[in-house]
N, C-alpha and C positions, 0 to 999 in steps of 0.2 A: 504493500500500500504506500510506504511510503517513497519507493524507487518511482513511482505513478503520478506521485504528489510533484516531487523536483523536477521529470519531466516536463509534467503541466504548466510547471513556474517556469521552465527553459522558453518551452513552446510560449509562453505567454510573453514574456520578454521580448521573445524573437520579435513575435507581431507589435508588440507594443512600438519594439525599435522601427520597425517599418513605415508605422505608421506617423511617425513621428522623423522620418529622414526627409529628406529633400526631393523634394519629384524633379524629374527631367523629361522634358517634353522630347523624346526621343524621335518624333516622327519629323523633327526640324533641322535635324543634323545629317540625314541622308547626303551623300556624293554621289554612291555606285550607280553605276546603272549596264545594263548588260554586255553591250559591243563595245568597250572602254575596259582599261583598265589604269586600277586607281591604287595609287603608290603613298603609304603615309610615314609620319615619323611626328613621335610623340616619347618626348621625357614622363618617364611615370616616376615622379619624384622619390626615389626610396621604396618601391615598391615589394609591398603594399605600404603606401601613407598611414593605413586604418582601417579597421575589424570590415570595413564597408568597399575600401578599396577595391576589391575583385573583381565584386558583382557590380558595381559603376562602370568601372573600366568593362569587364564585358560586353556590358549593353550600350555600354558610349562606340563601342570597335563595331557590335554587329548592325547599330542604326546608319553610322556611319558608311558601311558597306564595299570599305578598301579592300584591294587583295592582295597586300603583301603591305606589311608593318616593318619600319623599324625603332626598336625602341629604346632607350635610354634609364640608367639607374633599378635596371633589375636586379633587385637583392636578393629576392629569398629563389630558390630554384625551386621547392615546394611551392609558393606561389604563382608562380612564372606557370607550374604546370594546373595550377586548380584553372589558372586563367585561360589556358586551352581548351581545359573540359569544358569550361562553363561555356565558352565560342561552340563548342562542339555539341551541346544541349541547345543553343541558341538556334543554329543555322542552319539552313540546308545542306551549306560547304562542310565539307570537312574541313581541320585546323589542323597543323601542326607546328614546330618551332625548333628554335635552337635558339640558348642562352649560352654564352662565356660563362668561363668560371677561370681565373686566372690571375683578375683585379684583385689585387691586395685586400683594398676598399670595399669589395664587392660592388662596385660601381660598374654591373658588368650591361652590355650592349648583346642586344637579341635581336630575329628576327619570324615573326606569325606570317603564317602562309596560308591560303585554301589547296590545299592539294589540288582537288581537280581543276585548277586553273593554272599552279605555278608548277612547274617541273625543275625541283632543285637537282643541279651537278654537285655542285660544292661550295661550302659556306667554311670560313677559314681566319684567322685574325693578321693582319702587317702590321707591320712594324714594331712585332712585341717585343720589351725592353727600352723600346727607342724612349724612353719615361718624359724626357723633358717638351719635346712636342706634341707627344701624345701620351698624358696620365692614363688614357684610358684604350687598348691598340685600337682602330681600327676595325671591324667587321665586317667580312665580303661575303657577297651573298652571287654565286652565279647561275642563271637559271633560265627557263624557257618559259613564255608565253607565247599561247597561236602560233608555235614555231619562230618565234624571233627571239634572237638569243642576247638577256641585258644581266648586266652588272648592277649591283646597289654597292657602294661602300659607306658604312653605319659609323657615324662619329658623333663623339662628344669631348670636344676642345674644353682644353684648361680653362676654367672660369675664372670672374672677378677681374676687375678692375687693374690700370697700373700698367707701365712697362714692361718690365718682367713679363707677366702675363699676355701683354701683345703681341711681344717678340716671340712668345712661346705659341702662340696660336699662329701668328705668321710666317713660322716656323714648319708648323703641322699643316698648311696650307701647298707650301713649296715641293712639301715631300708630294705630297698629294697630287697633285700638277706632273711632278717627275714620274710618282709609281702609274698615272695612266697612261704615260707619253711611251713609258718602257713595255709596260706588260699586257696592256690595252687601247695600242692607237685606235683602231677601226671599228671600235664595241660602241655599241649601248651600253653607254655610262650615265648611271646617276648616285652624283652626292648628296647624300641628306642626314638631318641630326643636330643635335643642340651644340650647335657652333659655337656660343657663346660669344656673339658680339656681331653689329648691326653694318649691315649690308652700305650705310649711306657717310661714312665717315668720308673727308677730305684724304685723295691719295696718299699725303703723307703719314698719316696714321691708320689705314685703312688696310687693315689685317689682309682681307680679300685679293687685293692689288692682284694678285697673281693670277686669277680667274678673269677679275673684274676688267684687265687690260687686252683680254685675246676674247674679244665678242664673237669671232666667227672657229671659235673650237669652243665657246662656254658661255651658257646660260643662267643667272641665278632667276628662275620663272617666281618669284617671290618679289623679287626689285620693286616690284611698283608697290607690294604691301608696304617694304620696307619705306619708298619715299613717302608716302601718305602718313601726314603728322594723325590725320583722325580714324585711319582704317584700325581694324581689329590684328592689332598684334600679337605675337605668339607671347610675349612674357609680359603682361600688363600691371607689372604691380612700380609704382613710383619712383622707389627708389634706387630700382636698375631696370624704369620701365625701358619695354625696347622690342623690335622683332630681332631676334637673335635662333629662332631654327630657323633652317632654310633648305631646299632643294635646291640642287644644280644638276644641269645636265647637260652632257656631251653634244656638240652639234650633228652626230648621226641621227639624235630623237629631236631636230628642229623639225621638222614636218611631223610628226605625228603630235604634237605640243599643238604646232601654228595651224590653228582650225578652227572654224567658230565652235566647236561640242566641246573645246577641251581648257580648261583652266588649270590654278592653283587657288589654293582657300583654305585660309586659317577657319578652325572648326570652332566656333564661340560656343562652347558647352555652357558657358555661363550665362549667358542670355539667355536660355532655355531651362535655365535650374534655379528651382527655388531659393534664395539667399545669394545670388549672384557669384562673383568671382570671391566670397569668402567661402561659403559653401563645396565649392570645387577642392580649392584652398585646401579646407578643413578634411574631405574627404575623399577627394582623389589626387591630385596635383596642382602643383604651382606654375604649367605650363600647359599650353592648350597647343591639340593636333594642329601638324600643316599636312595637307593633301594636294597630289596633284592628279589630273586624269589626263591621260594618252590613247589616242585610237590609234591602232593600227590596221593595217590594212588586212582585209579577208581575217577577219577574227569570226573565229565561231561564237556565238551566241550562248552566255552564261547560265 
């Protein structure tokens, strides 16, 4: 009887908490759509943030409707995996992933897929040890959609503020530049990840320089978020407000980018959730998705 009773108390809890969290108008944050495909990167701040983390994040990734993630400060490997399952109860797609484990910090970088749409070769980390450019390596992801074969490389550059820290993300940018030019001229490339630091600085301190100066081999499809003082940025909090994730990509995927069906778009979960950007804050992160969508040509229907 009384093993009946604590249950009851659990179960009552649960619901009580429920009922009492934040709603998220999930049908407002849609991207996907079928003959597209849709490429994200999302910092899950220390994941899980909180007891609620998972199941947010779950229903934030399947309203969304991206097909291939990558994401940022995966802590726990255990949760890393309930947040497959729980995509995996959600969706039609199957899910699967790959998380680092190597970060000191556990500040490791992963990547969520739909199997029946991505067809992983191999997923792999560069540059490890290289510490002072990149605290955290690197993540490649290489793989096939509709038979076109693209590249992701998953970063999260040194943060905070200061020289030190610029020269080190500037740093991590060069290599970056170099390891596509050597190992991946003629690919579908795209860079994306919590860069930590805003696309629109004057050249002389402008981390980017190195992409930002060769227009006709690199795209940052995000530039216009980043110029717009009133658009929805990726890190909106004051006092390092700023769009600091971003996408880049290779000029082999300018046409399938340059089309009127296909964008980039910061995901404003907070405008659609109860309690605003403290609410997210409080129970999922301190960074909101960027997605972008790509058609390509003769793609089968999802």
């Amino acid at each position: 009887m009384k093993k009946i009773i604590i249950i009851f108390a659990l179960l009552l809890t649960i619901s009580l908490w429920a009922d009492e969290l934040p709603k998220i108008e999930y049908d407002k944050l849609q991207v996907g759509a079928e003959e597209t495909l849709e490429v994200m990167t999302w910092n899950l701040q220390n994941f899980p943030k909180s007891e609620f983390t998972i199941d947010y994040a779950a229903n934030v990734i399947n309203a969304v409707d991206a097909d291939i993630i990558g994401l940022q400060e995966m802590e726990s490997d255990s949760a890393f995996f309930c947040l497959l399952k729980q995509l995996n109860d959600l969706d039609k797609h199957n899910w699967s992933g790959y998380r680092a484990n190597r970060n000191y910090w556990k500040q490791e970088l992963a990547f969520i897929y739909k199997t029946d749409l991505i067809g992983v070769d191999k997923i792999y980390e560069i540059f490890y040890g290289d510490h002072k450019p990149f605290p955290r390596s690197p993540l490649v992801i290489e793989f096939t959609y509709a038979e076109h074969d693209i590249i992701i490389i998953n970063n999260h550059l040194k943060a905070m503020p200061g020289l030190k820290n610029e020269v080190r993300r500037r740093d991590a940018v060069k290599k970056l530049d170099e390891y596509i030019i050597g190992e991946h001229p003629d690919a579908n490339v795209i860079v994306l990840g919590d860069l930590n630091d805003t696309l629109t600085d004057a050249a002389e301190q402008n981390v980017f320089t190195t992409f930002l100066d060769k227009p006709k081999e690199y795209k940052f499809v995000d530039l216009e978020i980043a110029n717009n003082d009133s658009a929805d940025w990726s890190y909106p909090y004051w006092k390092y407000r700023g769009h600091i994730d971003h996408i880049l990509i290779s000029n082999e995927l300018y046409d399938e980018f340059n089309n009127a069906d296909n964008f980039v778009k910061v995901i404003t979960i907070d405008k659609f959730m109860e309690g605003g950007g403290d609410a997210r804050y409080k129970y999922i992160t301190d960074h909101r998705p960027v997605t972008i969508k790509l058609k390509f040509p003769e793609v089968i229907k999802k």
